[in-house]
N, C-alpha and C positions, 0 to 999 in steps of 0.2 A: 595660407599666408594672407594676411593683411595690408594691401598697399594703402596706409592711410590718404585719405584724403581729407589733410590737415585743416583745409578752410573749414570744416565743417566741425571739428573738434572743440572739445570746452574746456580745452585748456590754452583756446585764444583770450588773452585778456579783452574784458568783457568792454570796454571802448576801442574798440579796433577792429577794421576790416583787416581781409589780403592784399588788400591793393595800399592796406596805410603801412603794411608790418613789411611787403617788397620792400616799398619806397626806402624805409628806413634801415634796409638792410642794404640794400643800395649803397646807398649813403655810408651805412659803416663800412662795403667793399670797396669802396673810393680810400677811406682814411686810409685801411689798411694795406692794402695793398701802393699807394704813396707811403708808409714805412719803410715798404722791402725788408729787403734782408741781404746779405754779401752772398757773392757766390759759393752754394756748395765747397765745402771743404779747405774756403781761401781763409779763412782762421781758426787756431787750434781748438781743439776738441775743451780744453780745459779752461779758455777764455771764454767761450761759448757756454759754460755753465755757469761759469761767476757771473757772467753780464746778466744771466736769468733772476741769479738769487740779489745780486748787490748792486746799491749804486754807484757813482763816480766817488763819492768820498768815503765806499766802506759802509755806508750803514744798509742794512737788510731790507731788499724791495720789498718782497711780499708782505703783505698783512696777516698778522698771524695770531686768532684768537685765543682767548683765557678758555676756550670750549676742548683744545687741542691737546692732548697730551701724549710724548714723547716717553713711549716705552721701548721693548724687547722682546720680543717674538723667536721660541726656543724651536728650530727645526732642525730634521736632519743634517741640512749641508749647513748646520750653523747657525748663531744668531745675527735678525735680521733687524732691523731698527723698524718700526711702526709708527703712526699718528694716529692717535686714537680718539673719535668722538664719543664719548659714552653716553647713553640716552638712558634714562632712569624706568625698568621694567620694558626695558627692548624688547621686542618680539623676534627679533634675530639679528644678524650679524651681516653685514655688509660688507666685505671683500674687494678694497680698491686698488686698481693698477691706474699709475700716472701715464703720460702720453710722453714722448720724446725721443721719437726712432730708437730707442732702447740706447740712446746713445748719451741723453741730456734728461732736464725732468727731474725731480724731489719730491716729498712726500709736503713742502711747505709750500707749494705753488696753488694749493687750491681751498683753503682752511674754508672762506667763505660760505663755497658751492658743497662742501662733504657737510659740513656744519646745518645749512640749509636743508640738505639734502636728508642728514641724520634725522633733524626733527619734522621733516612732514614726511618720513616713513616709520619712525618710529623704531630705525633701526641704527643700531651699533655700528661707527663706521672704523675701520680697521684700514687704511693706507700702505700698502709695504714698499720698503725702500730699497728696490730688488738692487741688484748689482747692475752695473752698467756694460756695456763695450765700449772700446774695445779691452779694456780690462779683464772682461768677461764675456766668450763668445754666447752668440744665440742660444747656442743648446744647451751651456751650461745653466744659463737664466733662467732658459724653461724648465729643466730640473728643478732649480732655485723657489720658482712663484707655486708648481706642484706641490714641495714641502712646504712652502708658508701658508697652501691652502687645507693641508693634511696638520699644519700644528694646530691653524685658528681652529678647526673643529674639534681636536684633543683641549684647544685649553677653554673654548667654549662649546663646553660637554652640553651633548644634544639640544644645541639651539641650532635649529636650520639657520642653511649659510644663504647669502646670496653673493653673486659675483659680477664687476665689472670696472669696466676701464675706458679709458680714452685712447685714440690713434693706436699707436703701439701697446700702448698698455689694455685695451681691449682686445689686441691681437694675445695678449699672455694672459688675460681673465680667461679667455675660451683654450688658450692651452692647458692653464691649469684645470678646466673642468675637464676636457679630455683624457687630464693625468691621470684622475679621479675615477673614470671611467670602467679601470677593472675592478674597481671597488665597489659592489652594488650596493653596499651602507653608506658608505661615503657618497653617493654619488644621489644617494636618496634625499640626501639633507641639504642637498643642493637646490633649491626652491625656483631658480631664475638664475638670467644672465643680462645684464646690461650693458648694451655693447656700442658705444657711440664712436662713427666712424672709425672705423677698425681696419687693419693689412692684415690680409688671408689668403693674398696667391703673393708670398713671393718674388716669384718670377715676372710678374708683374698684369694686372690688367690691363685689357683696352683702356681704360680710362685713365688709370696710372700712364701708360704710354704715350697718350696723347695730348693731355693734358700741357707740356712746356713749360717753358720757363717762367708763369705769369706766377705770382706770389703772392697768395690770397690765404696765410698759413702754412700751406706747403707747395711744391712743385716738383716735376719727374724727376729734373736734377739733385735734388735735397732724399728723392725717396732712392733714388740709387747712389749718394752716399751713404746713407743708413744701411743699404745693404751691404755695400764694400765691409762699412767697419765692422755690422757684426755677424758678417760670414763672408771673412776676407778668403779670397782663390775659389770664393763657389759662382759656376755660374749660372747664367738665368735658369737654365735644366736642372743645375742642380737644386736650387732653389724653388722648386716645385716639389720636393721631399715632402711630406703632409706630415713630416716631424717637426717640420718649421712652417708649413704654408697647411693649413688647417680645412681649406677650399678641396685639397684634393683627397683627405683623408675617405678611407674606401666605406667603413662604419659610421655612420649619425643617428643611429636608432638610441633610443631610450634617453633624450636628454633632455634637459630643462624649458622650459619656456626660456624664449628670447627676444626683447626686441632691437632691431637694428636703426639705429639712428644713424643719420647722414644728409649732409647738405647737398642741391644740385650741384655748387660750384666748389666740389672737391674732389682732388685728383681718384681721390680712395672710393668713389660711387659706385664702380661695378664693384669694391668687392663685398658691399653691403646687399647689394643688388642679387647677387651671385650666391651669396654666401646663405640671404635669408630665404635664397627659393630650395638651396639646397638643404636645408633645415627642415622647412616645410613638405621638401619630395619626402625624406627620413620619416616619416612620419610625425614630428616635435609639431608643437606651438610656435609658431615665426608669425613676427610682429615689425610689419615694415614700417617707418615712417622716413618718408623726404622729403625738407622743406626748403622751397624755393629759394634760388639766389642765396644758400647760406655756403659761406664757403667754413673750408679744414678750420675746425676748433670752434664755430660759430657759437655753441653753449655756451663760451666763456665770455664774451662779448655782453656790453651794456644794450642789449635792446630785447625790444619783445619779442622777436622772434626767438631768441636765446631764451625768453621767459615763456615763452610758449613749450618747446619741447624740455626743458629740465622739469615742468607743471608737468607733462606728457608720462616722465621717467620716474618721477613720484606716482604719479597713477599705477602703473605698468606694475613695479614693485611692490604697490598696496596689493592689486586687482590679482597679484601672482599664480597665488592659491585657487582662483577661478579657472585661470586661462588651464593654469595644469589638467584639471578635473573637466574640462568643458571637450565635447567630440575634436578632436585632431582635425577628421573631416571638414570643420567648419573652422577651422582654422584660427 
């Protein structure tokens, strides 16, 4: 495993020290955190997604490209809705899970960064619109993103896949490859995993735990409502299932390269931390990087340091096929 030591990477933009990319991270943890956010659970689940998508007068927040298109995705447990970037002579398919305690989050929150993303990899990007909670509990979801990762390689016949997500939604990229798992075809075509700040215990981590009520993104309060809702009457014990908490899963042999992304000032640090040593014990490719002062979601954020590690996530992705083929041993 690889504890980046980000100052030294060349995918800092090239007029900028560490000490100018802090500053200005700084700076964006002040805005944001003066936003806040209401406490956990004091308003409905379903005003909490409109205020994400809409304004005050109805018209549509996000920005949303002519590059996006809005398909159907034919799985087992049904069809799933997708956004799809298509890149002309793709070398594979990219696999995206959105971020949102599994509770909030759309496939129209990120057109930008998938767009961006699609053309400096060169890869097809696929969004799925899993089901939410509490509508839909935990386990049935992870059913759910399993089958949308078992249709995208049926309807994109032998194009290796790659897979990842944000917060939550990287916690179901890494379940769907798991699902994938007893499938050693399917599981072959799986090139990489992309996993930026991701929940993998649960039950919770030290870090999770400790963390409190400051709101830089998220906070312990917020990550144990997303539990309540989508594994309501389970508790912290049970919630260390590695059907749902992927940290304590007993098998990690034979799987993809991964790297783990996460800021120092997010509640979810051990389980990046945790999760890519435990990748690395497994024998896989783990690929750590943490960057300073960034706190939950910092990728999506107007600064360089957000420009620095999505540059990092294009590399990673390009670089895939190396890291797979390159000694374990040397990580």
């Amino acid at each position: 495993m690889e504890y980046e030591k980000i100052e030294d990477r060349s995918a800092w933009p090239s007029d900028s020290n560490l000490g100018n990319l802090i500053a200005e991270q700084l700076q964006a943890n002040e805005q944001l955190e003066a936003v806040g956010a209401p406490p956990a659970g004091s308003v409905e689940i379903q005003k909490v997604r409109k205020f994400r998508l809409y304004n005050a007068d109805g018209s549509f927040k996000p920005t949303l490209l002519d590059s996006g298109r809005d398909q159907e995705l034919q799985t087992s447990t049904g069809p799933l809705p997708v956004r799809v970037f298509e890149i002309d002579d793709a070398r594979g398919i990219y696999l995206h899970f959105h971020g949102g305690g599994w509770v909030m989050g759309s496939i129209y929150e990120q057109d930008h960064l998938l767009w961006t993303l699609a053309q400096e990899t060169r890869l097809t990007v696929v969004s799925v619109d899993y089901p939410l909670a509490p509508e839909t509990g935990l386990e049935s979801i992870i059913q759910t993103v399993v089958a949308s990762a078992e249709a995208a390689m049926d309807f994109y016949a032998e194009q290796p896949l790659y897979i990842g997500g944000e917060s939550a939604g990287s916690h179901l990229a890494l379940c769907a490859t798991l699902g994938l798992a007893s499938d050693s075809d399917r599981l072959a075509r799986v090139k990489a995993l992309n996993l930026s700040y991701g929940i993998y215990d649960l039950s919770m981590t030290p870090s999770q735990r400790l963390w409190g009520d400051r709101m830089m993104g998220l906070s312990t309060s917020y990550l144990e409502w997303f539990y309540e809702i989508a594994l309501p009457g389970w508790s912290a014990e049970d919630r260390m299932n590695s059907s749902v908490s992927p940290l304590y899963r007993s098998n990690l042999r034979g799987l993809p390269p991964a790297l783990f992304t996460i800021g120092e000032y997010d509640p979810l640090l051990d389980d990046s931390l945790f999760m890519a040593a435990r990748w690395k014990q497994a024998g896989n490719h783990s690929h750590l990087a943490v960057y300073p002062c960034a706190p939950h979601g910092f990728n999506g954020l107007p600064t360089r340091m957000s420009h620095a590690a999505n540059t990092r996530i294009a590399q990673f992705l390009n670089n895939a096929g190396e890291y797979a083929e390159s000694s374990l041993s040397n990580g």
